[in-house]
FITIPA-392644 format. One record per residue (C-alpha): residue in one letter; x, y, z. Coordinates in steps of 0.1 Angstrom, whole numbers, plus 5000, padded with zeros to 4 digits. Layout:
aXYZ...
END
This chain:
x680117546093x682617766111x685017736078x683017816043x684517566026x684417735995x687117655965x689417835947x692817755923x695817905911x697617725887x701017805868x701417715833x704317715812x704217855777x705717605748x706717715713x704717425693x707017425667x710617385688x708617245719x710617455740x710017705766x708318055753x709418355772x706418565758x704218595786x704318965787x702918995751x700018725766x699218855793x698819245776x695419035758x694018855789x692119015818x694319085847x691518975870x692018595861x695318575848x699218745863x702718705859x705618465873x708718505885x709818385850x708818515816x707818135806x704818095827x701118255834x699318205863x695218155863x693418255890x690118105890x686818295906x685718125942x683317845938x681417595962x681417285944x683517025922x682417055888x682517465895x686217415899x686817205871x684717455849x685917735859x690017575851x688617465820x687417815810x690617995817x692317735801x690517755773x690718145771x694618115776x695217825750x693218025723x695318435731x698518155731x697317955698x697918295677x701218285684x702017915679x702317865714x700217645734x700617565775x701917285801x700617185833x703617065849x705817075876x708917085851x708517165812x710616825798x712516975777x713617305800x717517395810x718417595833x719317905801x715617885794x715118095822x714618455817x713418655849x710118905846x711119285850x709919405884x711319535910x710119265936x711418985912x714519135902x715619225942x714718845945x717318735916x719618955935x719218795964x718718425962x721018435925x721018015915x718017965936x716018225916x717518095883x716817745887x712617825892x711417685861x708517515881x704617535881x702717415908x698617395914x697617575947x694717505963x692217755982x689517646006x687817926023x688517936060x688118316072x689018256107x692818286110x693318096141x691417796130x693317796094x696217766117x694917476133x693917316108x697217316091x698717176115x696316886120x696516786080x700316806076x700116416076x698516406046x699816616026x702416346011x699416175992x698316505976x701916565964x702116205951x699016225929x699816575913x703616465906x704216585872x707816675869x710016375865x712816505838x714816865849x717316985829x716616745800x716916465817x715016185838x715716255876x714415975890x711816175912x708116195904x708516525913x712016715914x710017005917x709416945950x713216925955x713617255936x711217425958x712217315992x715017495991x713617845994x714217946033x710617916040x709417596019x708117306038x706417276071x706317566096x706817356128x704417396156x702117716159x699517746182x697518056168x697118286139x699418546162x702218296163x701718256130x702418576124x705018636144x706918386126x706418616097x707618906112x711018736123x711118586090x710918886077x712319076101x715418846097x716118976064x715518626045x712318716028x711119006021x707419016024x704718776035x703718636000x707518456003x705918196031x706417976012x705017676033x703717366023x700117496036x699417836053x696618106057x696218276023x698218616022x695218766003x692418596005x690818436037x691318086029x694517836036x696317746007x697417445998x700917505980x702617125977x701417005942x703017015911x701317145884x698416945869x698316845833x694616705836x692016915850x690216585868x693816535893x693616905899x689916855910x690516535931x692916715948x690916955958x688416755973x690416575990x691916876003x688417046015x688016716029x691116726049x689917066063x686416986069x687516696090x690416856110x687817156115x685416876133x688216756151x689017136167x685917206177x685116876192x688316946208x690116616198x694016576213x696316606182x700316516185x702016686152x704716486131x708216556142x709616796113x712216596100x709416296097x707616506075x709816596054x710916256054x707016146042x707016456013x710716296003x709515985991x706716155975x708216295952x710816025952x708115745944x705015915931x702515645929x705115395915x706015245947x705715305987x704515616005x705015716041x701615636054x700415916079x700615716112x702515786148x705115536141x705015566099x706315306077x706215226044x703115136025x702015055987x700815415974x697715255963x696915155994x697315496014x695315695992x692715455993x692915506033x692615856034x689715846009x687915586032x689215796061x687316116048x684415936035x682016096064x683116486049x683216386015x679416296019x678816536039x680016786015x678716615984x681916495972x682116125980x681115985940x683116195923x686216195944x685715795946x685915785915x688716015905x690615835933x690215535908x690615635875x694215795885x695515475905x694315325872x696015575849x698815655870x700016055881x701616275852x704816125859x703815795849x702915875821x705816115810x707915795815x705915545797x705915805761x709815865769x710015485769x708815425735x711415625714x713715825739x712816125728x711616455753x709216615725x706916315726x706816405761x706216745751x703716675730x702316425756x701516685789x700817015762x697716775745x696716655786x697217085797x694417165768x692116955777x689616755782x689016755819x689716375820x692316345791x692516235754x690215875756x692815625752x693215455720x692815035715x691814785740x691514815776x692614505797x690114505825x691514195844x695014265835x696514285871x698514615858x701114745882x703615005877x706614925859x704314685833x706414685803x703514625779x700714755803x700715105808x698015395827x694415265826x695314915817x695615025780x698514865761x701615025749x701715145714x704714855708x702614645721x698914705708x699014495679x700514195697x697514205726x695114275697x696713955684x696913735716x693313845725x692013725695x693013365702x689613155718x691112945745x691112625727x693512795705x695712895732x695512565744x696412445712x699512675704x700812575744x700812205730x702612275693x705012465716x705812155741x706311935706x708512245694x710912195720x710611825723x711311815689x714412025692x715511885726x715312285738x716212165774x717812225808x719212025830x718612065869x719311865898x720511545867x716911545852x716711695820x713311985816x712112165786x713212515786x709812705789x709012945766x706113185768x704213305734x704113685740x707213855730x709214125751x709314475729x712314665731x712614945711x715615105695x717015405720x716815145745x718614905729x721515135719x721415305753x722214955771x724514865745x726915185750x726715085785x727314715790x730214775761x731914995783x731514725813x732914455792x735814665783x736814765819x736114415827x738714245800x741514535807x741314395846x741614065837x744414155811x746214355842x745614125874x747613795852x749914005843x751414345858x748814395887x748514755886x745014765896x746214615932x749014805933x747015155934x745015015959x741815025937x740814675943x742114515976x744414215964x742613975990x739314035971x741013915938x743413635951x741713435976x738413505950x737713125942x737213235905x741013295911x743213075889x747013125891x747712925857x746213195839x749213405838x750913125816x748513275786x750513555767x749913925777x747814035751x745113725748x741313855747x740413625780x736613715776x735613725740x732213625749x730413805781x727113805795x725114065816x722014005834x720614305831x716714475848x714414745842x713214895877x709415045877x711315355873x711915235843x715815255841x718314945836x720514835867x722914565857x722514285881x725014025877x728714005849x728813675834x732113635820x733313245829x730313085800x727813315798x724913105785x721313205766x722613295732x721212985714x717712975736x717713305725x717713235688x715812955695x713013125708x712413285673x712313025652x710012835675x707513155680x708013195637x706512835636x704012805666x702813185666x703913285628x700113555626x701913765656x702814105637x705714175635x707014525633x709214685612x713014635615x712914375644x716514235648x716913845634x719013695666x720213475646x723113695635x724613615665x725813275651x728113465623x729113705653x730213445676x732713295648x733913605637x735213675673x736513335683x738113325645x739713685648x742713635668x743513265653x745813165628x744513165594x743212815581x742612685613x739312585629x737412665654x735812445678x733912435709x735312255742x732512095760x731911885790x729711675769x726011565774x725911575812x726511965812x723412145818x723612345789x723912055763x721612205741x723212565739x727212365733x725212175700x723012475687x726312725689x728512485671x725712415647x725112765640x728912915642x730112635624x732312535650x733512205658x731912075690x734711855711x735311695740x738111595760x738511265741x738111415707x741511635714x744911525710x748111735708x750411715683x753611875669x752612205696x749712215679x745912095692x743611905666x741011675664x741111335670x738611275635x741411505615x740911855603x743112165601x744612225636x742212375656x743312775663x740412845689x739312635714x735712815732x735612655768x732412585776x733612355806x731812285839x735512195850x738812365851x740712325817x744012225837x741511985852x740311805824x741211445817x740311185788x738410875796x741910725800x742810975823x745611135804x745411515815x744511655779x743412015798x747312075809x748711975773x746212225757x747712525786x751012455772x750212495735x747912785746x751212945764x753112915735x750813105717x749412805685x745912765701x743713045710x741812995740x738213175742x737213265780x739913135796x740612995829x740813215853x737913455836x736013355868x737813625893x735813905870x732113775878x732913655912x730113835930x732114045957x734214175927x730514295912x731014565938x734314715920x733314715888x732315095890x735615155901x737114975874x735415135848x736815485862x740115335868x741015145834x738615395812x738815705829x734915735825x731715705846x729815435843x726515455817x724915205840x724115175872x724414795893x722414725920x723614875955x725514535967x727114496002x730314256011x729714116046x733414096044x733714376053x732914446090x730914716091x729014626062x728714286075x727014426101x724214606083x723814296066x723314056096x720414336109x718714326076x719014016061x715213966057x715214316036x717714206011x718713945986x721613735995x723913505972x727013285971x729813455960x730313175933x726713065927x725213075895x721712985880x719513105912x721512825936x721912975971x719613265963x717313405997x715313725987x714913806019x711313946021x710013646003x711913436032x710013256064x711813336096x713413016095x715313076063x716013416072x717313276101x719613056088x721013286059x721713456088x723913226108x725713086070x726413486069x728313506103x730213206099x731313226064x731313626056x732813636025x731613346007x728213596004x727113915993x723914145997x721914325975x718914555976x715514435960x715314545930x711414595920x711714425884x709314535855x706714275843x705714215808x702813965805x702713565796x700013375780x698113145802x694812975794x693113245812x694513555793x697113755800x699113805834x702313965847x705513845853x708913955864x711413965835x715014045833x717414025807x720613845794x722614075769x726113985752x728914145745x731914015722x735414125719x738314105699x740314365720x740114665743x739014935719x735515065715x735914955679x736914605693x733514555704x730014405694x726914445712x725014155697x721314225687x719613935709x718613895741x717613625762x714613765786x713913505813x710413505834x710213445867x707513205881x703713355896x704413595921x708213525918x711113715917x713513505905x714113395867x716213135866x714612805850x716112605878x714012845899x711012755880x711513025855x710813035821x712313315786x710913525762x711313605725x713513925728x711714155702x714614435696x713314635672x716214905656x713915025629x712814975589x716014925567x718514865599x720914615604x719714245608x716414325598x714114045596x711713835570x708913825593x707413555578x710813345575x712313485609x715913475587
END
């Protein structure tokens, strides 16, 4: 071989006080007790770097990381400190840092100030021995494609600065902004090579050759090239597939030179594109694949490629079994970053992640061996709610797969069949297209835990407010179109638009009740998707959901503190009943048994003791409204019509929806989500909402909404028409899926006509990016299996003040169909039981045998 191919490693480590789970700045004292041969100082007091001896195989490497781990672990044990393998400690900020005393590092402070200051990053760097200079050259530049997979797999620093980025690695971001980071550009020989150096150096920039900082160059002390993209490992095993990949990547690009092979490098700015998404995606989504013309593939599948790709080295060299199945076990697992998020996800809280990579960073090789059941035909994917690394449940969700797996599948069979009597029984229905369904419901539960919960209830509280003070301001005074915030043409020629809602006094709650469809990305943060403010519906399939999984699955365990939906009742008729006149009713204005949500009008009024009306059970007398049957006048009328109010006649035809506005105008009826309500969920106002927040609350939205375009707009209408089969497009005033075209799920044909509907009627549609939903799985008679969920949340008000509003603890989650994206039960969706779980001895606790 005309490269030795031997291997070496250098790994940073970050030191953590075990008892704060902080960042130690002791590695001075350390490093005093460890031999200087294997072990040196960083640019910052927190970290140590290994250096391992040169090896020629694998399970060398792996030994010789596990030693010096070891040796490091035990001198850092004896001051209750123990060490992290990551790109960025979870916990750091940016006054952990605390520079080393020497000259070279202090000059460097001096000059690069913030830059220097913000380096509280480890990486892993690779060494394969290549003593010939020129063809180290070479080879660098014939691997530079591949380099994004090697980056993806060690991505280990997803939270910086105490909170999640939304990178796999923002190290990667971090470090690319040293002068000499990334890819050198073209170089033909070890002497240009080095002449680059000089000028570098020359230049002033850097001061000295070890500051090359570049993705992969010749080593500037050993004869070997150096691999310096990847994070820091917190498991020796992705450390050691990395390297073999690696060697493999210069075995074959060493084969390739001498057989004198043509080779066409990546443009720069594509390859910084390809390490971008990276550390953008990880493994979670798309990568860059290494071709002439890249586009975007599943990660999956391009590291599988490039380990097919270097099959012929990785045999030749010994490698191919072990690297095979490495390859597998951290698709399977997922990279460090994965798995940060998923123990973040289950209580909000950085030292469990802490914890989490200092336990991986001490070993074994492979990892802790994962606790319960492993769910071998569980098609995992990321962003699995339930279904994290390796196909092992979720610690909120071990119990309930130990539960579900225990059922035979005649018992399945037979729980599917008491739940179709269930809702029989209950006439839990839908109605779609005149024909009236059951409203499926599936028998494993969605978990959410408590930090989650809160976190989406400070935010969607905040959107309701901004969203009742607009509707409060555009019937009345119309200062939000006045400061050209929202243009008036987007609010007045909005068909939610209705101009007899100024008749209703000044100060009326308009939108006691909202909804908010709300999604988890496989990020694993919420986007709201859709404002459902007109009749937000769900609340009673929510609650019903419960009592039919506490009588068809009542052996599920439930866990402490779980939230009884059913307090939602009580909360609905305290808000409808907190703005009436005392001793008057409330009652709930329905379009009767034809309205597709029948079922939901009955339960409600059921449940909220309300009375449930229609237009011929309403008369008007002496200004006041009341029921036909007698009763106390009624102070709070709930519309929950599928027509205007001022539209709404009697049997007879006497207009009973006008008389109602006039009592409502002067003030002796109370009307709950008034007309008009509509121009706030209007689909091209979704867009402003952000703006509205800022504008009305002087605050920055606590969640994010999907990026949404207006094809109103011209030049966004542009962008639109181009990409219509990228994105999802939807009527401005559909609702329950109608109208609906994701756009990759589309044939040509539909794409084709979305697109023409588009350039005819522009602003009766808007656009939206995919948004990669999580999946939790459903029960079929085959086991378990994913689906798409989202998630309808409520809101209700009684005025504009934070203390005005209730986030109520139920949740409607809604399934989409096989392979589907879209949820809604017209769409062939179905809902889950929404677990929220607050904690033991918190509000609305639950008997979890009763479910009350």
């Amino acid at each position: 071989m005309g490269a030795e191919l031997t291997l070496g490693a250098e790994e940073e480590l970050h030191l953590i006080d075990l008892e704060t789970w902080e960042l130690s700045a002791r590695a001075p004292q350390l490093l005093s007790r460890l031999p200087s041969s294997s072990y040196s100082a960083e640019i910052q007091r927190t970290t140590v770097e290994t250096n391992t001896a040169v090896v020629t195989s694998l399970s060398d490497l792996r030994e010789e990381l596990l030693r010096l781990r070891k040796e490091l672990v035990a001198v850092a044990g004896r001051d209750g400190l123990g060490v992290a393998a990551v790109g960025t400690a979870p916990r750091s900020t940016f006054a952990d840092f605390e520079l080393t005393t020497t000259g070279r590092y202090s000059r460097m402070q001096e000059q690069y100030r913030l830059l220097v200051d913000e380096q509280l990053i480890c990486g892993t760097q690779i060494h394969v021995g290549v003593s010939d200079r020129d063809l180290a050259v070479a080879i660098s530049q014939r691997i530079a494609r591949d380099l994004p997979v090697l980056l993806a797999l060690s991505a280990s620093s997803p939270f910086w600065n105490g909170q999640d980025t939304g990178y796999a690695s923002i190290r990667t971001t971090i470090w690319q902004r040293w002068p000499t980071a990334g890819s050198t550009g073209p170089l033909a020989s070890a002497q240009e090579y080095d002449e680059l150096l000089a000028d570098l150096i020359g230049s002033g920039v850097i001061a000295d050759a070890k500051m090359a900082y570049f993705d992969v160059r010749p080593s500037s002390h050993a004869p070997t090239l150096e691999l310096r993209v990847c994070d820091a490992c917190p498991l020796v095993d992705d450390a050691v597939l990395i390297a073999g990949l690696f060697r493999a990547m210069v075995r074959a690009a060493e084969l390739d030179v001498e057989a004198g092979r043509p080779y066409l490098p990546a443009p720069p700015p594509l390859h910084r594109a390809a390490i971008w998404q990276a550390a953008r995606a990880g493994l979670t989504r798309d990568l860059v694949d290494g071709a002439l013309h890249p586009r975007p593939r599943p990660a999956a599948e391009v590291v599988r490629g490039l380990v097919r790709r270097l099959r012929p080295q990785l045999e030749e060299l010994g490698d191919w079994d072990a690297v095979t199945e490495l390859t597998e076990t951290a698709l399977a697992r997922g990279n460090s970053a994965d798995r940060q998020r998923a123990v973040f996800a289950e209580r909000g809280r950085l030292e469990d992640v802490m914890r989490l990579v200092v336990e991986e960073s001490h070993g074994p090789a492979g990892g802790p061996v994962a606790a319960g059941p492993v769910l071998r035909r569980y098609r995992a994917r990321a962003g699995d709610e339930a279904i994290g690394a390796g196909s092992v449940p979720r610690p909120a969700y071990k119990d309930i797969v130990d539960a579900v797996r225990a059922l035979p599948p005649e018992e399945i069979v037979g729980r599917e069949q008491a739940r179709d009597a269930w809702l029989t029984e209950h006439g839990m229905t839908f109605r779609v297209d005149g024909e009236e369904r059951l409203f499926p419901v599936d028998l494993v539960p969605r978990v959410i835990n408590r930090h989650e919960w809160e976190a989406l209830g400070a935010g969607l509280i905040q959107r309701a407010r901004a969203l009742e003070l607009f509707l409060r301001d555009v019937y009345g005074e119309q200062k939000v179109l006045a400061d050209g915030v929202v243009p008036p043409d987007v609010v007045l020629d909005c068909p939610g638009w209705r101009p007899e809602a100024a008749r209703l006094p000044a100060d009326a709650v308009r939108a006691p009740v909202m909804g908010f469809d709300i999604v988890r990305t496989e990020y694993g943060d919420w986007r709201v998707l859709e404002d459902n403010v007109r009749a937000p519906s769900g609340a009673a399939y929510a609650i019903a959901a419960r009592r039919l999984m506490d009588v068809v699955m009542p052996d599920l365990p439930r866990p402490a503190g779980l939230a009884n939906p059913a307090t939602g009742y009580e909360l609905l008729r305290s808000t409808l009943l907190a703005r009436a006149e005392p001793g008057t009713a409330a009652a709930l204005l329905s379009s009767g048994p034809d309205s597709s949500a029948w079922f939901e009008h009955r339960r409600l009024a059921q449940g909220a003791g309300l009375l449930l009306v229609g237009a011929d059970d309403l008369d008007v007398a002496g200004r006041h409204v009341v029921a036909r049957g007698g009763g106390p006048p009624i102070g709070v009328l709930y519309l929950r019509l599928d027509v205007e109010l001022a539209d709404l006649t009697t049997s007879s035809g006497r207009a009973i929806g006008e008389e109602v506005l006039d009592v409502a105008e002067a003030g002796a009826v109370v009307l709950a989500n008034t007309p008009g309500t509509g121009v706030a969920d209007d689909k091209s106002m979704y867009c402003w909402v952000p703006e509205l927040i800022g504008y009305y609350l002087g605050e920055h939205p606590l969640l994010q909404s999907v990026p949404t375009y207006r094809p109103a707009d011209e030049g966004e209408r542009r962008a639109v028409l181009e990409r219509v089969g990228e994105l999802v497009t939807k009527p401005v005033d559909g609702y329950g899926g109608a109208g609906v075209l994701i756009g990759p799920s589309a044939s040509a044909a539909e794409v084709a006509a979305r697109r023409a509907e588009l350039a005819a009627r522009p602003s009766d549609w808007v656009a939206q990016e995919v948004v990669a939903l999580s999946s939790a799985p459903a029960l079929t008679a085959d086991g378990l299996s994913p689906r798409h969920v989202d998630l309808r949340a409520f809101v209700y008000l009684t005025g504009t003040g934070p203390d005005d509003c209730r986030f109520a603890d139920l949740g409607l989650t809604r399934v989409a169909a096989p392979g589907g994206l879209v949820v809604n039960s017209s769409r062939g969706g179905g809902a889950k039981d929404t677990w929220i779980v607050l904690g033991p001895d918190e509000r609305g606790q639950t008997d979890v045998r009763t479910g009350r």
